[in-house]
C-alpha positions in Angstrom: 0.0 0.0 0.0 1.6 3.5 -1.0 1.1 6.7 0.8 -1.7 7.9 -1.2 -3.9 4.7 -0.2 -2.9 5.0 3.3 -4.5 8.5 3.4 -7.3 8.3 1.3 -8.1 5.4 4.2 -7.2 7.4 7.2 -10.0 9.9 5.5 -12.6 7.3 5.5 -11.6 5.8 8.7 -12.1 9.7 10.2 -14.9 10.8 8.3 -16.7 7.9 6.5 -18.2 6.9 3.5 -20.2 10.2 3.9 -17.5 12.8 4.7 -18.1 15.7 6.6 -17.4 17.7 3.5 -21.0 16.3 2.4 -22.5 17.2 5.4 -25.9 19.3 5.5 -25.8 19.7 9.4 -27.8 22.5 9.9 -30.0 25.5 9.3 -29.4 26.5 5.2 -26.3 24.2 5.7 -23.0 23.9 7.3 -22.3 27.7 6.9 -26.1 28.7 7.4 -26.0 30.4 3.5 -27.5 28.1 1.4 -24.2 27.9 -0.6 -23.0 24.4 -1.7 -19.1 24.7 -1.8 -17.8 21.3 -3.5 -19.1 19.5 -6.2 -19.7 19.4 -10.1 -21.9 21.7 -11.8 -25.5 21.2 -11.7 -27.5 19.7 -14.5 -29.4 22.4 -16.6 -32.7 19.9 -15.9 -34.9 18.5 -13.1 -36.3 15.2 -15.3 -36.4 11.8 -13.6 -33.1 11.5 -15.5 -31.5 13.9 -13.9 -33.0 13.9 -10.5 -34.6 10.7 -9.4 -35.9 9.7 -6.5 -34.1 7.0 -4.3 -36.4 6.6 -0.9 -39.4 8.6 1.1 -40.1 7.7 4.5 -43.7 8.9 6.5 -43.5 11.7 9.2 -46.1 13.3 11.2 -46.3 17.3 10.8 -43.4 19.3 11.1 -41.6 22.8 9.0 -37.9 21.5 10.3 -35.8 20.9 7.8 -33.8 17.7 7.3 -30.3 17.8 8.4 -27.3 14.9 7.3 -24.1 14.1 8.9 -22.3 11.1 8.7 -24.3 9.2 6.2 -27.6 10.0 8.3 -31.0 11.7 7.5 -32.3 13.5 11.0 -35.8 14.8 11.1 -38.3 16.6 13.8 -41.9 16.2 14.0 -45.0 17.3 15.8 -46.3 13.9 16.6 -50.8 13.6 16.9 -50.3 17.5 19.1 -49.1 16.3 21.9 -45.5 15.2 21.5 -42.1 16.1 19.1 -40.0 13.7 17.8 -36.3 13.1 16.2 -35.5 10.3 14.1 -32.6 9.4 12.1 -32.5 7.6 8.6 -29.7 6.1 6.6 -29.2 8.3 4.7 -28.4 5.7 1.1 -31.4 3.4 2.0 -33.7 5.3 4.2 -33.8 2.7 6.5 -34.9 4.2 10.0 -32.2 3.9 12.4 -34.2 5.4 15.9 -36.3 7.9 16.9 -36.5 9.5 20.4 -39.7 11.6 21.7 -40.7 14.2 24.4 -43.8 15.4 25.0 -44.8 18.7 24.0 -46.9 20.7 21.9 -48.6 24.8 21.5 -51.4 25.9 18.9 -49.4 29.5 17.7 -51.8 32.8 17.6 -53.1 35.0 14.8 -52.0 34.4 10.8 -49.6 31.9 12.2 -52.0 29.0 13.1 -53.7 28.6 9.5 -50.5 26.3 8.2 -50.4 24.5 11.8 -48.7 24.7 14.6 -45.5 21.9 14.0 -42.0 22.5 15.4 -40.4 25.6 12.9 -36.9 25.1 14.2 -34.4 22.5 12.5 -31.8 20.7 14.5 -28.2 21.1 14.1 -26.0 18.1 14.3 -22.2 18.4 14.9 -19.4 16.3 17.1 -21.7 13.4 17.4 -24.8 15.0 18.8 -28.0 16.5 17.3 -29.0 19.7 19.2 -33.0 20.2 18.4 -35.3 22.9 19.6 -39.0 22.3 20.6 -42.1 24.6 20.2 -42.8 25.0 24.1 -38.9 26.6 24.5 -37.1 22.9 25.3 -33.6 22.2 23.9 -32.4 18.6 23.5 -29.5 17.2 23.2 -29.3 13.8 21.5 -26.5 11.1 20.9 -26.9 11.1 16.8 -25.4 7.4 16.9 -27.8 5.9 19.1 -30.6 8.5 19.4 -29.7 8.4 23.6 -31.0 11.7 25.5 -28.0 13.7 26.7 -29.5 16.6 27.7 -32.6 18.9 28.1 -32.9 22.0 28.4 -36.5 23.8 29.5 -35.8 27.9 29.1 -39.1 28.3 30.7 -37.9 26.4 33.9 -34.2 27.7 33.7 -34.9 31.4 33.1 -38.6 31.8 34.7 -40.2 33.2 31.2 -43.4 32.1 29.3 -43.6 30.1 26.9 -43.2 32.1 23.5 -45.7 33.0 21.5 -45.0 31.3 18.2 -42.9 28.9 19.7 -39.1 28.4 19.5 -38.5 28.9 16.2 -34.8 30.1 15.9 -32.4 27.3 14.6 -29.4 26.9 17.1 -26.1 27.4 15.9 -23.0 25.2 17.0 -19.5 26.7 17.2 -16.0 25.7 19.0 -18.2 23.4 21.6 -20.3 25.9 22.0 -24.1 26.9 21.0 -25.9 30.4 20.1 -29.9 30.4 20.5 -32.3 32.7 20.7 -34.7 30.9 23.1 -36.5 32.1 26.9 -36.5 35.5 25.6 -32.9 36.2 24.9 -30.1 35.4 23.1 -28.2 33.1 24.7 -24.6 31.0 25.0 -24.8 27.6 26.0 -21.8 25.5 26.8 -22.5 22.4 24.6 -21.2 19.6 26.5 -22.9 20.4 30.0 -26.0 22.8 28.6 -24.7 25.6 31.0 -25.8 29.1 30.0 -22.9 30.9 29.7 -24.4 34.3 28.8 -27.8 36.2 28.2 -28.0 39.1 25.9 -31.2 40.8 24.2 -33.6 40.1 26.8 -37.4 40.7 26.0 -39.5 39.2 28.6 -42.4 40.1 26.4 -43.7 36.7 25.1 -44.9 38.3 21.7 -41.7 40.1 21.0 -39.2 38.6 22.9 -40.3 35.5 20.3 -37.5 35.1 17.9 -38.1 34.5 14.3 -34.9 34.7 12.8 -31.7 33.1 13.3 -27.9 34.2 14.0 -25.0 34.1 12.4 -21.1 34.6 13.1 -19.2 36.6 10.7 -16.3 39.0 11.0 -17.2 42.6 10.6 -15.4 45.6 11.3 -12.6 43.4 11.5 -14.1 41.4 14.7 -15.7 38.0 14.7 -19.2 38.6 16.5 -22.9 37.1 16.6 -25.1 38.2 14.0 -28.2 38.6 15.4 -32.1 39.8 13.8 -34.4 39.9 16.7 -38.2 41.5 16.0 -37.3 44.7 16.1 -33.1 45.2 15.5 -30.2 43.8 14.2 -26.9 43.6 16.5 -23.5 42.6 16.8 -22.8 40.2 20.1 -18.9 39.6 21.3 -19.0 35.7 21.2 -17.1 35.7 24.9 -19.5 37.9 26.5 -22.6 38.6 24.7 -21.9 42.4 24.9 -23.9 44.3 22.1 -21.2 45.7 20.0 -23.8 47.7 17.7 -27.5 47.5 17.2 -30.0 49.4 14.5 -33.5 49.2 14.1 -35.3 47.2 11.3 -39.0 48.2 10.8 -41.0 45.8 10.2 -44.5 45.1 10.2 -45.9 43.5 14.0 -41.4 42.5 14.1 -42.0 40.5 10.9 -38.4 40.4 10.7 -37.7 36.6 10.0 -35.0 36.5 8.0 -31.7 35.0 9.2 -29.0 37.7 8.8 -27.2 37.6 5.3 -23.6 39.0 4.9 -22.3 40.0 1.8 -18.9 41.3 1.0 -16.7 43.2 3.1 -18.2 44.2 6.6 -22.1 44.4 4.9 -25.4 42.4 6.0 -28.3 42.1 3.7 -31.6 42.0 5.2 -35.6 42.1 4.3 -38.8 42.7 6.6 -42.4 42.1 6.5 -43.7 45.6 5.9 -40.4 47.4 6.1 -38.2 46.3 2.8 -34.6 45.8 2.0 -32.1 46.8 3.8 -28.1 46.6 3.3 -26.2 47.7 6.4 -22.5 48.4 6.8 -20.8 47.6 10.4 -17.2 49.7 10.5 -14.8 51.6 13.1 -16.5 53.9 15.6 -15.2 57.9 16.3 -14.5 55.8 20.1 -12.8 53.0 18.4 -15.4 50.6 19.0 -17.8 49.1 16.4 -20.7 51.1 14.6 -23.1 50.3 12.2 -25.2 52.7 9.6 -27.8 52.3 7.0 -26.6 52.0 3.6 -30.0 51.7 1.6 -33.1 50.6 1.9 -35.7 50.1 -0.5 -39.3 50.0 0.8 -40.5 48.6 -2.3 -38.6 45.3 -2.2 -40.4 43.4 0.6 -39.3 40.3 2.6 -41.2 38.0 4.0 -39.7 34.2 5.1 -37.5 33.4 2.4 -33.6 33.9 3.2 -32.1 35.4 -0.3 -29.2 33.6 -3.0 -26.2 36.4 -2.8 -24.0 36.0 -5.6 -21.5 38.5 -7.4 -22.7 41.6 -6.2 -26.7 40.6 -6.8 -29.2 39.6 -4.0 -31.8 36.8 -5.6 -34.9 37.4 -3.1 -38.5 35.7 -3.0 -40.7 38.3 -1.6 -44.1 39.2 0.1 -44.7 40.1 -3.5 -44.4 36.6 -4.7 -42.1 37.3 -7.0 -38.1 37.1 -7.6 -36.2 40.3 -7.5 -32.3 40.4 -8.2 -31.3 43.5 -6.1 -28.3 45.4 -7.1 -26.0 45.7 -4.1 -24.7 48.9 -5.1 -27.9 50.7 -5.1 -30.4 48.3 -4.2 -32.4 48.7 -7.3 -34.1 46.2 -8.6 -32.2 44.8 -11.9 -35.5 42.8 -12.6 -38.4 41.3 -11.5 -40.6 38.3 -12.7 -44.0 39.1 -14.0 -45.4 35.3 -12.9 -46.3 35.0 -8.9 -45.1 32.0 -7.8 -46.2 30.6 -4.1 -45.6 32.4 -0.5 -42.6 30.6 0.1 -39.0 29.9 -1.6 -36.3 28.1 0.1 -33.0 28.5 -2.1 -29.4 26.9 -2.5 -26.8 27.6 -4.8 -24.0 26.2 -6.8 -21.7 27.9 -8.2 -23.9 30.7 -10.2 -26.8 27.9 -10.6 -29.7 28.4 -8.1 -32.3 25.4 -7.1 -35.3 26.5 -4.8 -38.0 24.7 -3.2 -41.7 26.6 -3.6 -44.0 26.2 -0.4 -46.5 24.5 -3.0 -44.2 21.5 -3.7 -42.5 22.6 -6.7 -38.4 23.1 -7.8 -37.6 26.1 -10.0 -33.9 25.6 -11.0 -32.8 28.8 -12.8 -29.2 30.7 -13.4 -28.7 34.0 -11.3 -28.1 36.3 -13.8 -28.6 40.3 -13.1 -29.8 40.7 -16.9 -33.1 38.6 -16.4 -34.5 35.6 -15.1 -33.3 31.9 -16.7 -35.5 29.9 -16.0 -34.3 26.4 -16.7 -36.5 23.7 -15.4 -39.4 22.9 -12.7 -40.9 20.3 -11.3 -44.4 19.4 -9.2 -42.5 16.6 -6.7 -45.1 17.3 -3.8 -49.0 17.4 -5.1 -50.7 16.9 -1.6 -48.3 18.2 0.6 -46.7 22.1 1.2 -43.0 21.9 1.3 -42.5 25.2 4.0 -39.3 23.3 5.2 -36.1 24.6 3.6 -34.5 22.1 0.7 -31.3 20.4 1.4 -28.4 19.3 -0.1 -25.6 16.3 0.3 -23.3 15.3 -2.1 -25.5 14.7 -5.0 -28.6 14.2 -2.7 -31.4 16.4 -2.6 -33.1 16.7 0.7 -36.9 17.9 0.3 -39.4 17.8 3.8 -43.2 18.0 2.8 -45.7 18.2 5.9 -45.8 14.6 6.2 -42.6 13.2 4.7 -38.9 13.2 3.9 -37.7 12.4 0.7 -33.9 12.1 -1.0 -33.5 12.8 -4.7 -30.3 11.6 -6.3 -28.9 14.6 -8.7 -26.2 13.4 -10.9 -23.9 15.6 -12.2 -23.0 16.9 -15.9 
């Protein structure tokens, strides 16, 4: 055996057939921006040829999306209204591997409750564990290899808050054994292996606005790596170590519709679009006191947001809006370079490759087109859920395409040009 065999097995041996390089393991992916950053080029065509389905397994209701790691499909669920469930899938066969359940449940108020009330938040899964977050404000820890409780977590308990009003819906982001949330009301730092909150920041006691929708990021601005944070009614800058606000600036929004997670794009800039408020590009730099400061760059009222995170891609911002249709927003101005005449549905969850966009409609159908700030290339769609919305946010491993419909997980093998 020569040296090249020996390490192509010590990378199998640490990683597995399914390397970690594959791995979808959490919100909008490993780096929470819907990019996929290895692979070939996508086909120009969503045909049975080009996309075929290898397995679908039954769930009960649920808006999480699927998360891989390892060679392993993980899922959450609101089980008959009374319980929520995690279950894990091999991820070549579908073959169910275990499932674990706790009980809890909460109907969510006003425009919310016509789609159901089903867990919103999806897991993350890193160093062996799955980290998921239920409706009534519970996170679990969860051995992903055997589906053993490690941990639990009740904010309402732990902090003395209510319950929030649309549930827990923020994603929980793992970093350097450590995990950022924006559960009980707050923001808050939880040591990973123990559970212990570390630090609080953003507090809201209010259950209605103190109810995250988005979720956080890290990113370096103003030359200092910091939490990205949208709650309802700003955007901030935490310090990692203590949760300090290093800057803050209000988004408007309609009733703090902000829900989009936090998009950064280019040097020191976040992207960002509200229910009732617009775009927004923002720009976090050097303060007159040396410490961090954020203004307004543009906004453009026109240009709505409502749930769907945005495809950033040389200079251009590809967002689904209230509007139902796609804009491509010139950074530099934010403009609108075009817009598409059809209305699609209420919901787009997007990935990229390269400059090839795939994105998931809430009415069960993939629009693959190629981002281009001239006009809108359409290339192919395809109706793959007639019964069933599809509000969870599209996936990608490898070469597999991971689509959640209300009732039911399903992997699509995409092979490459």
């Amino acid at each position: 055996m020569d040296w090249r065999s020996s390490i192509l097995l010590s990378i199998l041996f640490v990683f597995g057939p399914h390397s970690a390089f594959g791995d979808w393991s959490g919100w909008r992916g490993s780096d929470r921006d819907g990019v996929v950053s290895a692979g070939k080029a996508w086909p120009d065509s969503l045909d049975e040829k080009n996309l075929e389905l290898v397995w679908s397994a039954p769930l009960s209701e649920g808006y999480s999306a699927p998360v891989t790691a390892d060679g392993r499909v993980f899922t959450f669920e609101t089980s008959k209204k009374e319980s929520e469930v995690i279950r894990a899938f091999d991820l070549e066969s579908g073959n169910p591997l275990w499932d674990l359940s706790w009980t809890g449940s909460m109907k969510v108020p006003f425009f919310a409750a016509k789609n159901g009330s089903w867990v919103r938040s999806t897991p993350t899964v890193n160093g062996g564990a799955i980290y998921a977050g239920g409706m009534r404000d519970v996170l679990v820890k969860v051995d992903a290899a055997t589906g053993e409780e490690m941990w639990r977590i009740d904010f309402t308990e732990r902090e003395s808050t209510e319950v929030p009003a649309f549930g827990q819906v923020c994603s929980p982001l793992f970093d350097g054994g450590f995990l950022y949330v924006q559960a009980g009301l707050a923001v808050a730092k939880l040591d990973a292996e123990t559970g212990e909150t570390l630090w609080r920041a953003m507090e809201d006691r209010r259950a209605m606005f103190g109810s995250a929708f988005s979720s956080p990021v890290i990113a370096t601005l103003g030359g200092r790596r910091q939490l990205v944070v949208q709650g309802r009614l700003e955007l901030a800058g935490l310090d990692l170590e203590t949760g300090t606000q290093l800057w803050n600036i209000p988004v408007k929004a309609f009733r703090g519709m902000n829900i989009l997670t936090p998009t950064v794009v280019g040097n020191d800039r976040i992207f960002t679009a509200s229910y009732g408020g617009g775009a927004f590009l923002f720009e976090v730099g050097r303060g007159d006191d040396g410490g961090l400061a954020v203004e307004q760059v543009w906004n453009n009222p026109k240009l709505e947001g409502y749930m769907g995170n945005p495809a950033f891609i040389d200079g251009h911002i590809y967002l689904h809006g209230r509007d139902k249709r796609l804009h491509c927003i010139d950074l530099a101005d934010g403009g609108a370079k075009w817009s598409t005449g059809e209305e699609f549905g209420e919901y787009w969850s997007m990935i990229r490759n390269q400059g090839r966009i795939l994105a998931l409609d809430q009415g069960g159908e993939l629009i693959l087109f190629d981002a281009s700030p001239e006009e809108f290339r359409l290339l192919d769609r395809r109706v793959i859920s007639t019964d069933e919305s599809t509000w969870a946010h599209v996936g990608f491993d490898g070469n597999r395409v991971l689509v959640r419909s209300l009732k039911s997980v399903s992997v699509f093998r995409w092979s490459a040009e």
